[in-house]
C-alpha positions as CSV (number, residue, x, y, z in Angstrom):
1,X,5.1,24.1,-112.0
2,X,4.8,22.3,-115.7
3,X,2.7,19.4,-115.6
4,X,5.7,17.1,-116.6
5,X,7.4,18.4,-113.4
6,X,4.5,17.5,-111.0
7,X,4.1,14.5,-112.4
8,X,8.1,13.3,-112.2
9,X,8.1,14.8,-108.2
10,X,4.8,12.8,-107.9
11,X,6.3,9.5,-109.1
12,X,9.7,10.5,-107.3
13,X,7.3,11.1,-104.0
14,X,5.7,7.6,-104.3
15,X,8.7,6.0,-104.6
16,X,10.9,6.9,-101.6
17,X,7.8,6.2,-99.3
18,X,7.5,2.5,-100.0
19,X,8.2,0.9,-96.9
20,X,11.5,-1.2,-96.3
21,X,11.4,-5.0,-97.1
22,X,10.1,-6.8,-93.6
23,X,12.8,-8.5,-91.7
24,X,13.3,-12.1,-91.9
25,X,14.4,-14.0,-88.8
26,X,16.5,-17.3,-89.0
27,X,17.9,-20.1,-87.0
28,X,19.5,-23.4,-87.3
29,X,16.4,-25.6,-87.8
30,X,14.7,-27.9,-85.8
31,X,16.7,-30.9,-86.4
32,X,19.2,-32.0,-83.7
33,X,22.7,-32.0,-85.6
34,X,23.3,-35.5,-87.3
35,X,26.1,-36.5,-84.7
36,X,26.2,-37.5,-81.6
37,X,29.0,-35.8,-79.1
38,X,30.9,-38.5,-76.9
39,X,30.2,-37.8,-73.0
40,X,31.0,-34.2,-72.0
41,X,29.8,-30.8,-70.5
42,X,29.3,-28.4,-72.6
43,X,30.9,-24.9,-71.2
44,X,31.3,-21.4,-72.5
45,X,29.9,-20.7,-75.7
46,X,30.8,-17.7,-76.9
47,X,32.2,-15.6,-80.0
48,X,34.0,-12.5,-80.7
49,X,33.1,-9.1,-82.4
50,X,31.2,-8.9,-84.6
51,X,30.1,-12.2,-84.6
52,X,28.2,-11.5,-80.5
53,X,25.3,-9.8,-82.5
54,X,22.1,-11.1,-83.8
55,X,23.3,-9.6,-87.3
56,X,24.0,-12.2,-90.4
57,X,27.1,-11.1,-91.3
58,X,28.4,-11.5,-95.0
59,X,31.6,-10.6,-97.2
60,X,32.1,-9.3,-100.6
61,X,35.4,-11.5,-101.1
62,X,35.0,-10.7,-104.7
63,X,35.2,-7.2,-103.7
64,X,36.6,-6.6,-100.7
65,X,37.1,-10.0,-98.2
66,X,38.0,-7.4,-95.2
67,X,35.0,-5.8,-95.1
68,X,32.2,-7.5,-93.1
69,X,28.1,-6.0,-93.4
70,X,25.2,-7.2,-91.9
71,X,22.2,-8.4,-94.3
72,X,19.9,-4.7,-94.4
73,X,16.4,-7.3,-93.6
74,X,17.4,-10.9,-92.6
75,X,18.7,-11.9,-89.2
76,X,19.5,-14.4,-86.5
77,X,17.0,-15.5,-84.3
78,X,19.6,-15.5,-81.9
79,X,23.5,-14.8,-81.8
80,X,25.6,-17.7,-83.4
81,X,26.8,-18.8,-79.8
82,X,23.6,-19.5,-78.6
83,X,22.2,-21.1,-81.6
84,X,25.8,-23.2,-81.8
85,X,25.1,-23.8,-77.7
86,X,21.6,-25.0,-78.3
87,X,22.7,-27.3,-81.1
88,X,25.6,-28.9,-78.9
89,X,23.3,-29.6,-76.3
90,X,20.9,-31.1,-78.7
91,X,24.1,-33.5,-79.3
92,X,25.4,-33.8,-76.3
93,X,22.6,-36.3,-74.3
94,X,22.8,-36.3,-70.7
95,X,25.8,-34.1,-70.6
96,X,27.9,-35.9,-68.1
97,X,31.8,-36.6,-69.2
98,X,35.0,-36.4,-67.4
99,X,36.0,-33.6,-70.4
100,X,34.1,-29.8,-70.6
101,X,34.2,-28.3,-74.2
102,X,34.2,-24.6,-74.4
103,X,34.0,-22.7,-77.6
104,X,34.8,-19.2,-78.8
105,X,33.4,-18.8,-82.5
106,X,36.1,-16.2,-84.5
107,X,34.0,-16.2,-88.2
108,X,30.4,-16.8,-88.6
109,X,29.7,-15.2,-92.1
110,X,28.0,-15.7,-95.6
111,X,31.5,-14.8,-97.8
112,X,29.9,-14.3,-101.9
113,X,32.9,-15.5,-103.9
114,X,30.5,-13.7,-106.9
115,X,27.5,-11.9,-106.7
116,X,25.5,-15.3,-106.8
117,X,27.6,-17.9,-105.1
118,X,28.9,-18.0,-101.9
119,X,29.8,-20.6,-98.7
120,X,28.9,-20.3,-95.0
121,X,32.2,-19.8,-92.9
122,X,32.9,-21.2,-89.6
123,X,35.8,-21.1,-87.9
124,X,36.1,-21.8,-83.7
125,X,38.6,-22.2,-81.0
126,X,37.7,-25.6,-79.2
127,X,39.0,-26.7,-75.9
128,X,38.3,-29.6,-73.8
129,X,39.7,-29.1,-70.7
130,X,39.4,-31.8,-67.2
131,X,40.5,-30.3,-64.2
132,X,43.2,-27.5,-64.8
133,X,44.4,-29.7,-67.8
134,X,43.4,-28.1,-71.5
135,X,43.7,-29.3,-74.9
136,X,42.5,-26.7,-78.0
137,X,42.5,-26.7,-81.6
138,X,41.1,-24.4,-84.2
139,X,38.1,-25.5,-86.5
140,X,37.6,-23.9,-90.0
141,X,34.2,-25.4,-91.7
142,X,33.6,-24.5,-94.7
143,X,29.8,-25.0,-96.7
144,X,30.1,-24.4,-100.6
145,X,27.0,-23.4,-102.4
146,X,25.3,-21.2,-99.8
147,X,23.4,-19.6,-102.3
148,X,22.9,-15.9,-103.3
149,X,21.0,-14.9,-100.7
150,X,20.4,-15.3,-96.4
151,X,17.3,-17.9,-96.7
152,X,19.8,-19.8,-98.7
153,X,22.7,-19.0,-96.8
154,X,20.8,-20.0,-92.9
155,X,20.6,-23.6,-94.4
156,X,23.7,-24.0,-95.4
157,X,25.0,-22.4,-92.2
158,X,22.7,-25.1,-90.5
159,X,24.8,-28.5,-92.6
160,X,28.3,-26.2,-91.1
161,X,27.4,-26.2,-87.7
162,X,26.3,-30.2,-87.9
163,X,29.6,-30.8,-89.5
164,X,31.4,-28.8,-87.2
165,X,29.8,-30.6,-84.5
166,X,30.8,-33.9,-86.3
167,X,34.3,-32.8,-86.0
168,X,34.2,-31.2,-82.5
169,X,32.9,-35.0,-81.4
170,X,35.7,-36.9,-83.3
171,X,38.5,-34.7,-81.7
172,X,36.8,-34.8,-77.8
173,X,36.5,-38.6,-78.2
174,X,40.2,-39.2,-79.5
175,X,41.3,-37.0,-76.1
176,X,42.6,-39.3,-73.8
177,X,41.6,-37.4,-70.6
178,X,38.3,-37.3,-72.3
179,X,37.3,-41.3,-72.1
């Protein structure tokens, strides 16, 4: 083999065996969200596919908004559901009301409008239900300037979910059979 050769398949060889980047884990925060809920239970907190998954899921909307891929090396510390759960109880104080709120998240997802801007999407089905009685509504919050990338795009997924949880509060405490 010429000595150019070997030394091209040696930097080739070097290369392909640096080891993947080392995953990064991330959750809502510590801080409990900025609202209080008004007096209820909180219930089932849950979300669909693919949104059940640990995975921080993002879209290319510049290229394709249909398609949905996880980050390759950052993830959630825990599905969205649980971390959304966690912050309602955080809100929620003693967790007595006459109302129970269930939620099913349907988007949780980093969508790049460009390859360095993007907004953290959430969208829910709420319901506050007493007795066999149910009222639901759908919830689209929307954070602008998640950044470019998932550290960036956790925090700004952290100020949706407090919002969200803002609006989730206004719309229990308006129910009548809620007060």
């Amino acid at each position: 083999m010429k000595p150019t050769l070997l030394c091209v398949a040696l930097l080739l060889a070097g290369c392909s065996s640096s080891a993947p980047p080392e995953p990064r884990t991330y959750d809502l925060g510590l801080s409990a969200p900025g609202t209080r809920l008004p007096a209820a239970r909180i219930g089932s907190v849950r979300a669909v596919a693919p949104f059940d998954f640990a995975d921080m899921q993002y879209r290319l909307a510049y290229r394709n908004v249909a398609e949905i891929s996880p980050f390759a090396a950052s993830r959630w510390a825990a599905p969205p559901a649980d971390m959304l759960r966690k912050q309602l109880l955080r809100a929620s104080g003693d967790g007595n009301g006459r109302c129970t709120i269930a939620i099913e998240i349907q988007e949780f997802t980093q969508v790049f409008t460009a390859e360095a801007e993007s907004e953290a999407r959430v969208e829910m089905r709420v319901s506050a239900s007493v007795g066999a009685s149910a009222r639901s509504r759908q919830l689209s919050v929307v954070e602008a300037k998640a950044g470019p990338d998932a550290i960036s795009g956790a925090a700004a997924f952290s100020r949706a979910v407090d919002r969200a949880i803002g609006e989730i509060g206004a719309w229990v405490a308006a129910q009548p059979e809620c007060r």
